[in-house]
N, CA, C and O atoms as CSV, one atom per row, in Angstrom:
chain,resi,resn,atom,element,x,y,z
A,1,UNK,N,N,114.295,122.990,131.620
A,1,UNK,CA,C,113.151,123.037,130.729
A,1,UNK,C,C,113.531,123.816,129.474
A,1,UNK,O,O,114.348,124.729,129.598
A,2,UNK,N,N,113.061,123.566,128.389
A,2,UNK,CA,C,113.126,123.969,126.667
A,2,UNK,C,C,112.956,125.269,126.924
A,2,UNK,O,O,112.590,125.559,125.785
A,3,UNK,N,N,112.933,126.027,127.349
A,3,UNK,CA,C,112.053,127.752,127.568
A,3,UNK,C,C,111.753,127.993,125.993
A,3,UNK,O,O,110.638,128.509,125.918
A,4,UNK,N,N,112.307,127.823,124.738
A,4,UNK,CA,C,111.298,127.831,123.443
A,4,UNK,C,C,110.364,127.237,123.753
A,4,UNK,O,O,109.314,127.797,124.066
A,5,UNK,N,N,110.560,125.666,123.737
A,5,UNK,CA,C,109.339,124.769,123.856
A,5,UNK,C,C,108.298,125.539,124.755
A,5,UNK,O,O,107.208,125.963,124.370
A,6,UNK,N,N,108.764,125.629,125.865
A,6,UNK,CA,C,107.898,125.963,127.091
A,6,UNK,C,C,107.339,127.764,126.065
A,6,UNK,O,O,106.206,128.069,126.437
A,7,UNK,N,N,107.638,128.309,125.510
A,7,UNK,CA,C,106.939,129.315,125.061
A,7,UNK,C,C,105.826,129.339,124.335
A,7,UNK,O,O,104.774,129.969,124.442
A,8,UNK,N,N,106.314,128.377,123.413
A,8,UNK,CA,C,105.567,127.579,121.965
A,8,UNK,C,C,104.189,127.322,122.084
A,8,UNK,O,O,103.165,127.732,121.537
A,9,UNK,N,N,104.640,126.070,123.457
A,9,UNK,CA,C,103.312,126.044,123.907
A,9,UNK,C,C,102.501,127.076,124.573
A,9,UNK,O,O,101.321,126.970,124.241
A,10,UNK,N,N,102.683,127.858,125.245
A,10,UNK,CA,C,101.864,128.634,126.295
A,10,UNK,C,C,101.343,129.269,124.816
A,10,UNK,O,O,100.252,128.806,124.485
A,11,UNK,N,N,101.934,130.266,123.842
A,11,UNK,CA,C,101.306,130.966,122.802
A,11,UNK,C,C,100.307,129.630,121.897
A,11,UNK,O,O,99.279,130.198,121.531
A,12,UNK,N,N,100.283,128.685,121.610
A,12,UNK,CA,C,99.702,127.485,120.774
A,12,UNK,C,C,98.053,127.404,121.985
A,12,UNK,O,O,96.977,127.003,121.540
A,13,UNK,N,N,98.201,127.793,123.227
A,13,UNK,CA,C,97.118,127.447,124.059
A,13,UNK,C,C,96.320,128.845,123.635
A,13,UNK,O,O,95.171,128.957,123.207
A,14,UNK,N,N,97.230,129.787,123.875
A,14,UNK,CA,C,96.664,131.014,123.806
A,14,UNK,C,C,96.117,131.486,122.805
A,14,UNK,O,O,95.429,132.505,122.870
A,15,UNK,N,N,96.329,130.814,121.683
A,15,UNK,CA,C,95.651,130.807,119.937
A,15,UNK,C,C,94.660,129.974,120.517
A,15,UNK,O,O,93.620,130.545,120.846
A,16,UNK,N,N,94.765,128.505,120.758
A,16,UNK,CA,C,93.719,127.620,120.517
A,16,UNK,C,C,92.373,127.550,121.385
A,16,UNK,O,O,91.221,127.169,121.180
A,17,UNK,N,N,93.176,128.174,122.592
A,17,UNK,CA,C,92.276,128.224,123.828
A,17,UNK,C,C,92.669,126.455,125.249
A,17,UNK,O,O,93.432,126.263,126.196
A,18,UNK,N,N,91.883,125.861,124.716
A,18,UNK,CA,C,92.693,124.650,125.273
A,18,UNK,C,C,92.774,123.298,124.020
A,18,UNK,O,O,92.133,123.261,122.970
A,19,UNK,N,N,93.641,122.396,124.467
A,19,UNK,CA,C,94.573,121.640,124.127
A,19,UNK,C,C,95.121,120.509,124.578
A,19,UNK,O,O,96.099,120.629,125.317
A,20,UNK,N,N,94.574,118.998,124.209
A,20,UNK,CA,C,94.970,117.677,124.943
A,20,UNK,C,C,96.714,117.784,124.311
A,20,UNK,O,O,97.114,118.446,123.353
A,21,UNK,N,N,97.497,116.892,125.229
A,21,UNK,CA,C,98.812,116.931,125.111
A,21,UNK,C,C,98.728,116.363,123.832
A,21,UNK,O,O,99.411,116.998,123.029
A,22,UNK,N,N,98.074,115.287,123.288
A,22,UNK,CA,C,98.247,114.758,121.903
A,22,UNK,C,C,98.058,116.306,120.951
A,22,UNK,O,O,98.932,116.791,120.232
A,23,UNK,N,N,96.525,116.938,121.220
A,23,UNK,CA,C,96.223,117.564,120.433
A,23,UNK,C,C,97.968,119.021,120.112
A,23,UNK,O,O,98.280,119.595,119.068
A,24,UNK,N,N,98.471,119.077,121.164
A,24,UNK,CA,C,99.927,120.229,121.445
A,24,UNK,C,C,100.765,119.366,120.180
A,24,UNK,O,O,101.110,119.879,119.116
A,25,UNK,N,N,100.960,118.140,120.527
A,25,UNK,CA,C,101.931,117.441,120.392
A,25,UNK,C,C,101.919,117.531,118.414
A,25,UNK,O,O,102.864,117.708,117.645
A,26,UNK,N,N,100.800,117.374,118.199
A,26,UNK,CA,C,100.843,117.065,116.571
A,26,UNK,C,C,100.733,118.653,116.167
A,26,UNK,O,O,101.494,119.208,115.374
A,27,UNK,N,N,99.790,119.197,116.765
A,27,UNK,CA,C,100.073,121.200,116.065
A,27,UNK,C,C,101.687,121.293,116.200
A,27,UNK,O,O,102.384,121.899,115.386
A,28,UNK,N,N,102.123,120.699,117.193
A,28,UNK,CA,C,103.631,121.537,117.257
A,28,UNK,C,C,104.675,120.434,116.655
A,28,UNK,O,O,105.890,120.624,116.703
A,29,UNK,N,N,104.130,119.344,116.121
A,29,UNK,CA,C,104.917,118.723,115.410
A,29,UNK,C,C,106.161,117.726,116.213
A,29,UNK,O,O,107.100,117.091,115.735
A,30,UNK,N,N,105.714,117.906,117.576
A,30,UNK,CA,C,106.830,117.146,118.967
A,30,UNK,C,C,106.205,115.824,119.534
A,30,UNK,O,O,105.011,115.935,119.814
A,31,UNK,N,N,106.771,114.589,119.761
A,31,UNK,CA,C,106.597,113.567,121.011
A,31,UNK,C,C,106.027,113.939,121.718
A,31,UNK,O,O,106.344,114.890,122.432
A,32,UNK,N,N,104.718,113.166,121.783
A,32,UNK,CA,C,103.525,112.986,123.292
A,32,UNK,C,C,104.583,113.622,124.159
A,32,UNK,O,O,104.831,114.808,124.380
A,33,UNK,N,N,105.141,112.497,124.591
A,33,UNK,CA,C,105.985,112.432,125.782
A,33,UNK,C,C,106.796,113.904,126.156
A,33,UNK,O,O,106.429,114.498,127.169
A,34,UNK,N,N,107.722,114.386,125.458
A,34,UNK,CA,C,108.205,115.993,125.227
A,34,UNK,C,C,106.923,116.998,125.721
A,34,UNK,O,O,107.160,117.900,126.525
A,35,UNK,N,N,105.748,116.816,125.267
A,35,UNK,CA,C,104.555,117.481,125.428
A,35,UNK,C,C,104.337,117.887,126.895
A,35,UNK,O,O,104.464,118.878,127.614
A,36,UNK,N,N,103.830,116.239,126.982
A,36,UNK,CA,C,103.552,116.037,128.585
A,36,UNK,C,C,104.563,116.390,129.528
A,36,UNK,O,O,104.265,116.777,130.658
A,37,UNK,N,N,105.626,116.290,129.170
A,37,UNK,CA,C,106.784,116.916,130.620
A,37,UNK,C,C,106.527,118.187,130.381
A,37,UNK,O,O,106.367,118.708,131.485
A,38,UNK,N,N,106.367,119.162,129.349
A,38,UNK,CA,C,106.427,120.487,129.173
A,38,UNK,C,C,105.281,120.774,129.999
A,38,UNK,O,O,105.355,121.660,130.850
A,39,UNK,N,N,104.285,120.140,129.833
A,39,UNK,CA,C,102.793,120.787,129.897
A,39,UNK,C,C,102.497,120.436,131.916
A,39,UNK,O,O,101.735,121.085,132.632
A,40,UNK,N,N,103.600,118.947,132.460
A,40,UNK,CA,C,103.329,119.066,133.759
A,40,UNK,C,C,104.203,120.122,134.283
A,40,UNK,O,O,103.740,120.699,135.268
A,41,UNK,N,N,105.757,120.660,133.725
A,41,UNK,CA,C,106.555,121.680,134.155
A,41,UNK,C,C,105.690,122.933,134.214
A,41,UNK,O,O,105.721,123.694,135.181
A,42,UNK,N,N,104.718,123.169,132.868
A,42,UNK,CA,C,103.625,124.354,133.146
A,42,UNK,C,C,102.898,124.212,134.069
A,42,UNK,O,O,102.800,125.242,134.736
A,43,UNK,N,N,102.270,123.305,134.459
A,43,UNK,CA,C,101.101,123.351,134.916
A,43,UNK,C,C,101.830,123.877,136.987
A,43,UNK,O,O,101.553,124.806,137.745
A,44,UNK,N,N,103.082,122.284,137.130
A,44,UNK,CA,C,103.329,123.005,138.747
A,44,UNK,C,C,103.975,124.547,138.772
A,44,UNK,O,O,103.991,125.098,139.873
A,45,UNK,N,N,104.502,125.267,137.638
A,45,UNK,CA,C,104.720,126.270,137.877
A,45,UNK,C,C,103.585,128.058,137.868
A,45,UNK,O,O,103.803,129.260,138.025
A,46,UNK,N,N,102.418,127.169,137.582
A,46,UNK,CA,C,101.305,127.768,137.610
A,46,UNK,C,C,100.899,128.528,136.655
A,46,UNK,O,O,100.414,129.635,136.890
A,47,UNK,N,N,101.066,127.946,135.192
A,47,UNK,CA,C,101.055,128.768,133.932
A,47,UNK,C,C,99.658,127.953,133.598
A,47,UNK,O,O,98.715,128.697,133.327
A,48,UNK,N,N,99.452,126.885,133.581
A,48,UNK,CA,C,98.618,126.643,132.817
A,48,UNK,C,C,97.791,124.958,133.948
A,48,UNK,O,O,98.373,124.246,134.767
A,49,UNK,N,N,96.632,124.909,133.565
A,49,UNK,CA,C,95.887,123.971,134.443
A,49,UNK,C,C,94.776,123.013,133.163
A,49,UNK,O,O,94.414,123.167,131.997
A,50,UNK,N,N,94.574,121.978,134.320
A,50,UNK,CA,C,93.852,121.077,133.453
A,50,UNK,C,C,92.109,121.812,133.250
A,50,UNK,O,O,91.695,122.478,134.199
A,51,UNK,N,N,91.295,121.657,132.144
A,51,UNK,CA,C,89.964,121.909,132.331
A,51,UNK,C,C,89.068,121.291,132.489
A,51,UNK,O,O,88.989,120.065,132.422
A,52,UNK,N,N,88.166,122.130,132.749
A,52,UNK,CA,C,87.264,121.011,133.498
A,52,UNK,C,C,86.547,120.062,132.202
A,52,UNK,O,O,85.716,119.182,132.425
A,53,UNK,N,N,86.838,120.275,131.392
A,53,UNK,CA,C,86.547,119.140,130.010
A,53,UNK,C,C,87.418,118.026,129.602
A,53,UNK,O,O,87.560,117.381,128.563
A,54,UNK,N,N,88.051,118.016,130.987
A,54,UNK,CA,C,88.835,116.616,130.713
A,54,UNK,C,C,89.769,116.514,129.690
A,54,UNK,O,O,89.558,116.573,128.479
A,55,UNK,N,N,91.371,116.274,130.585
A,55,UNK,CA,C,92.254,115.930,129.232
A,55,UNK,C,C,93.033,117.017,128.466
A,55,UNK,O,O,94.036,116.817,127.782
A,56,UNK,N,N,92.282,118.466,128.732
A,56,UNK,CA,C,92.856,119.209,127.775
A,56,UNK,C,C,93.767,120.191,128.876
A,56,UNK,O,O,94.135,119.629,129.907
A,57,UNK,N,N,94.034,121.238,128.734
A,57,UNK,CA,C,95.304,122.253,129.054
A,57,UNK,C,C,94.264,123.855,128.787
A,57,UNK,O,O,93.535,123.980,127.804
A,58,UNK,N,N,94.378,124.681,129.614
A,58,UNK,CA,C,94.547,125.939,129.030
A,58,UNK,C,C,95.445,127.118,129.997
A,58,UNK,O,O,96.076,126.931,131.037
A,59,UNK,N,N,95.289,128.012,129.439
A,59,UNK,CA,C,96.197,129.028,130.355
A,59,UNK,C,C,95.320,129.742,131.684
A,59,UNK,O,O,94.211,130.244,131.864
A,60,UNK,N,N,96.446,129.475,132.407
A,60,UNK,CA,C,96.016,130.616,133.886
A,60,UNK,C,C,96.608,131.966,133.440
A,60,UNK,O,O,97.388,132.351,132.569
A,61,UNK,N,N,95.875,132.513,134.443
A,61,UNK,CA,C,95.936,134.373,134.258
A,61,UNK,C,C,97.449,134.743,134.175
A,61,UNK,O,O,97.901,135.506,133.322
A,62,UNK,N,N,98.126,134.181,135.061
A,62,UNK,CA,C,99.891,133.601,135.102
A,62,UNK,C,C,100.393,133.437,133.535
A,62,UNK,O,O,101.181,134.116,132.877
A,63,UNK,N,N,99.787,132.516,133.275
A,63,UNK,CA,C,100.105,132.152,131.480
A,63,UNK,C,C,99.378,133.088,130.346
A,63,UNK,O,O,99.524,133.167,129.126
A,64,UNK,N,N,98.722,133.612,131.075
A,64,UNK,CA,C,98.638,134.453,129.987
A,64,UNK,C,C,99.142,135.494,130.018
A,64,UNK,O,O,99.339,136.032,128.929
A,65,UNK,N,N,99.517,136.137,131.135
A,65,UNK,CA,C,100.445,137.179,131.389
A,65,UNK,C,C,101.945,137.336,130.744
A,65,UNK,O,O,102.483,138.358,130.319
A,66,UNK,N,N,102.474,135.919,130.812
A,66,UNK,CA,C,103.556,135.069,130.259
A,66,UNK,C,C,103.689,135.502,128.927
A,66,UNK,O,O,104.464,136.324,128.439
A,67,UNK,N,N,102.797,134.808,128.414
A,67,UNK,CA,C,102.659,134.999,126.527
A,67,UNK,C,C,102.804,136.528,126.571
A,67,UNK,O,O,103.840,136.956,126.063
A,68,UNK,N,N,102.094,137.277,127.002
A,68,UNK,CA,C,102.095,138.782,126.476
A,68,UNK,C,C,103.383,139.314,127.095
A,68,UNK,O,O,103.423,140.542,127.013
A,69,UNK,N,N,104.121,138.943,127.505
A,69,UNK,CA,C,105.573,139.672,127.894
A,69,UNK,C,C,106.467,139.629,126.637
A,69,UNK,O,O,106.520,138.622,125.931
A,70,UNK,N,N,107.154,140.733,126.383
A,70,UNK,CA,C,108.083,140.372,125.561
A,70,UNK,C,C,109.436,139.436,125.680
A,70,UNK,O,O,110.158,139.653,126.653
A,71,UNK,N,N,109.763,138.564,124.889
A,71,UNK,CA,C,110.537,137.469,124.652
A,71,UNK,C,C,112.114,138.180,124.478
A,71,UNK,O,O,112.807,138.762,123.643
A,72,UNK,N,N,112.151,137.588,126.178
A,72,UNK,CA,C,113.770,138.566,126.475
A,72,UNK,C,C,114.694,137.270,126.219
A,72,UNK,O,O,114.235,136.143,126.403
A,73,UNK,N,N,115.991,137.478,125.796
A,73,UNK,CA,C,116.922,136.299,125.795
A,73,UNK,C,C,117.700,136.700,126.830
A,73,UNK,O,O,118.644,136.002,127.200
């Protein structure tokens, strides 16, 4: 997995709140498709889940914990 990408997004949810993969895909300037693998790699690793408004993405307590860690290489 991208671990930028995979960052990008978790902070882009955490600004926006939630987020359809199209809606990720054009803020971050990337392929649906790129989106959607990122966003199912988040979701089974328990960062982030679908809402109950259909379609969109936001962060679990996991993902948000995530974002606020500092960005170790």
């Amino acid at each position: 997995m991208d671990r930028d990408l995979q960052r990008t997004v978790l902070e882009t949810l955490a600004e926006h709140g939630q987020l359809s993969v199209s809606a990720l895909a054009e803020t971050l300037d990337r392929h649906p498709v790129t989106i959607d693998r990122q966003c199912y790699d988040l979701q089974t690793d328990g960062y982030i889940v679908i809402a109950s408004s259909g379609g969109t993405y936001k962060l679990t307590t996991k993902g948000r914990s995530r974002v606020n860690e500092p960005d170790v290489e």
